[in-house]
N, C-alpha and C positions, 0 to 999 in steps of 0.2 A: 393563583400561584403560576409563576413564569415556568415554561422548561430550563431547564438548566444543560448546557452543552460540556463537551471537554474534547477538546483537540490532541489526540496522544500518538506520535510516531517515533519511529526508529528509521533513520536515514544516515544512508555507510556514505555516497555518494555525492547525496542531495538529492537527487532524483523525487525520494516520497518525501521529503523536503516541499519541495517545488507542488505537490501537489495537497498539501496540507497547506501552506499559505495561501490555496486558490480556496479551499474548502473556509478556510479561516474568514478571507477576503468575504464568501459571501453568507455569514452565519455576523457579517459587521450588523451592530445594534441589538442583539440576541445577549442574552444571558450566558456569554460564557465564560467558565469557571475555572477553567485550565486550559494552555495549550506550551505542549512541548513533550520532550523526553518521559518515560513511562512513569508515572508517579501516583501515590495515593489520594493527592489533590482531585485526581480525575474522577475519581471514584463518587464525589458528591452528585455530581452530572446524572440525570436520566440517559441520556443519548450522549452515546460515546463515537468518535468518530476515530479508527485505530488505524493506523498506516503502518505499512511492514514496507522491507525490502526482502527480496527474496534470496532464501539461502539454502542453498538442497532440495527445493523442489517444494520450502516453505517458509513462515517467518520466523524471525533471528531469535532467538535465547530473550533476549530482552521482551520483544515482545508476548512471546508465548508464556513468558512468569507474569505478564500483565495481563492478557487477557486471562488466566487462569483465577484471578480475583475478582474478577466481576460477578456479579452474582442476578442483577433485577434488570441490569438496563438494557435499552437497545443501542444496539452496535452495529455502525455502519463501516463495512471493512473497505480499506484500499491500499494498494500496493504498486511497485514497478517491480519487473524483469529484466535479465538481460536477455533474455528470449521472447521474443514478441511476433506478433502478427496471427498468435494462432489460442483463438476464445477457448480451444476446449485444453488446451497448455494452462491457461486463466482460472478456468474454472477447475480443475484438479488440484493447485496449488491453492484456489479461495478453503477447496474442500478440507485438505491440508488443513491449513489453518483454524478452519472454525471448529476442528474437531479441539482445540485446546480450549475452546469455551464451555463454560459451565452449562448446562442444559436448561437453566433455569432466564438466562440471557436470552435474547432475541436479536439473532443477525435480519437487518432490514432491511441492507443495499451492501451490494456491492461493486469495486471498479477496481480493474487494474489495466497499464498500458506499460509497453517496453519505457525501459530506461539504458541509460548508457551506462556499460560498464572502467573498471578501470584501467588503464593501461598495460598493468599485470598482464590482467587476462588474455589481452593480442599475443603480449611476449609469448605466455603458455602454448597460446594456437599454432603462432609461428612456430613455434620449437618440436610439434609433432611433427612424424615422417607422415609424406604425401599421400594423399586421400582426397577422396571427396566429402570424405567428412568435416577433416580438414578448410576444405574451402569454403563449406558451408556457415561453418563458424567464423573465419574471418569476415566471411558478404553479413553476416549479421551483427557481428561487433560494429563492424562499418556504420549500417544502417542504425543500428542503437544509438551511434554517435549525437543525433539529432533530438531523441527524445528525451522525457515529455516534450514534447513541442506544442506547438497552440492549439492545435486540432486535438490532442490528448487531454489540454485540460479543459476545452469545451466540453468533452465527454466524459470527462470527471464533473465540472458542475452538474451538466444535464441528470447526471447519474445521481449527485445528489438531491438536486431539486426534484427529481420523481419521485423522492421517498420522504421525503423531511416535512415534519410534522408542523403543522401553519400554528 
């Protein structure tokens, strides 16, 4: 018997868009059984491949009623931020996250890298009074501009292929 995969994300952006078609891209020729928006289709899947985007320091509504149903498989989690550059930012928001899985599931990789956010959010920056807070968020919205970029989904593959079951 084949494993059976399932590609499930939630992407505001694109950004975990972008990085679920690279996970997709290289899972081509595998058994997989679903890939898109959160659905019970996935649920067939031994290995779940779940992608969030970040939203208060975790992921969206959507995805936290889906992972809350899985129950036997392994889940390999990935995500973007609009905050980036700093692993242990990463790993607080994975932690976040996997506490909405069932105990019975097994998280077996993880990845996340900056994403760009939306236009909104400059206006919002700009419209605070002057800080160095302030600037700090705009040099980062900047720099988010660019992500995922190719170096990010090299390390989304690698990420997956260190864990994925031959």
């Amino acid at each position: 018997m084949s494993m059976k995969y399932a590609i499930v994300y939630s992407s505001r952006t694109g950004n975990t868009r972008l990085l679920a078609d690279e996970i997709h891209a290289l899972l081509a020729g595998q058994d997989v059984v679903y890939f898109g928006e959160p659905s019970e289709k996935a649920l067939d899947a031994q290995y779940i491949y779940v992608g969030f985007w970040t939203d208060k320091g975790t992921c969206d509504e959507n995805i936290a009623a889906f992972l809350k149903q899985i129950t036997t498989q392994k889940i390999f989690l990935f995500g973007t931020a609009g905050f980036g550059g700093a692993e242990d930012y990463f790993a607080q928001i994975i932690s976040r996250v996997a506490e909405q899985i069932n105990p019975s599931a097994q998280v077996v990789g993880t990845y996340m890298c900056q994403g760009k956010m939306p236009e909104s959010v400059r206006r919002r920056y700009e419209a605070m009074p002057e800080s160095p807070q302030k600037q700090t968020f705009l040099r980062n919205f900047d720099e988010a501009l660019s992500h995922p970029n190719e170096a990010d989904l090299n390390r989304c593959r690698n990420a997956v292929l260190s864990v994925r079951p031959v």
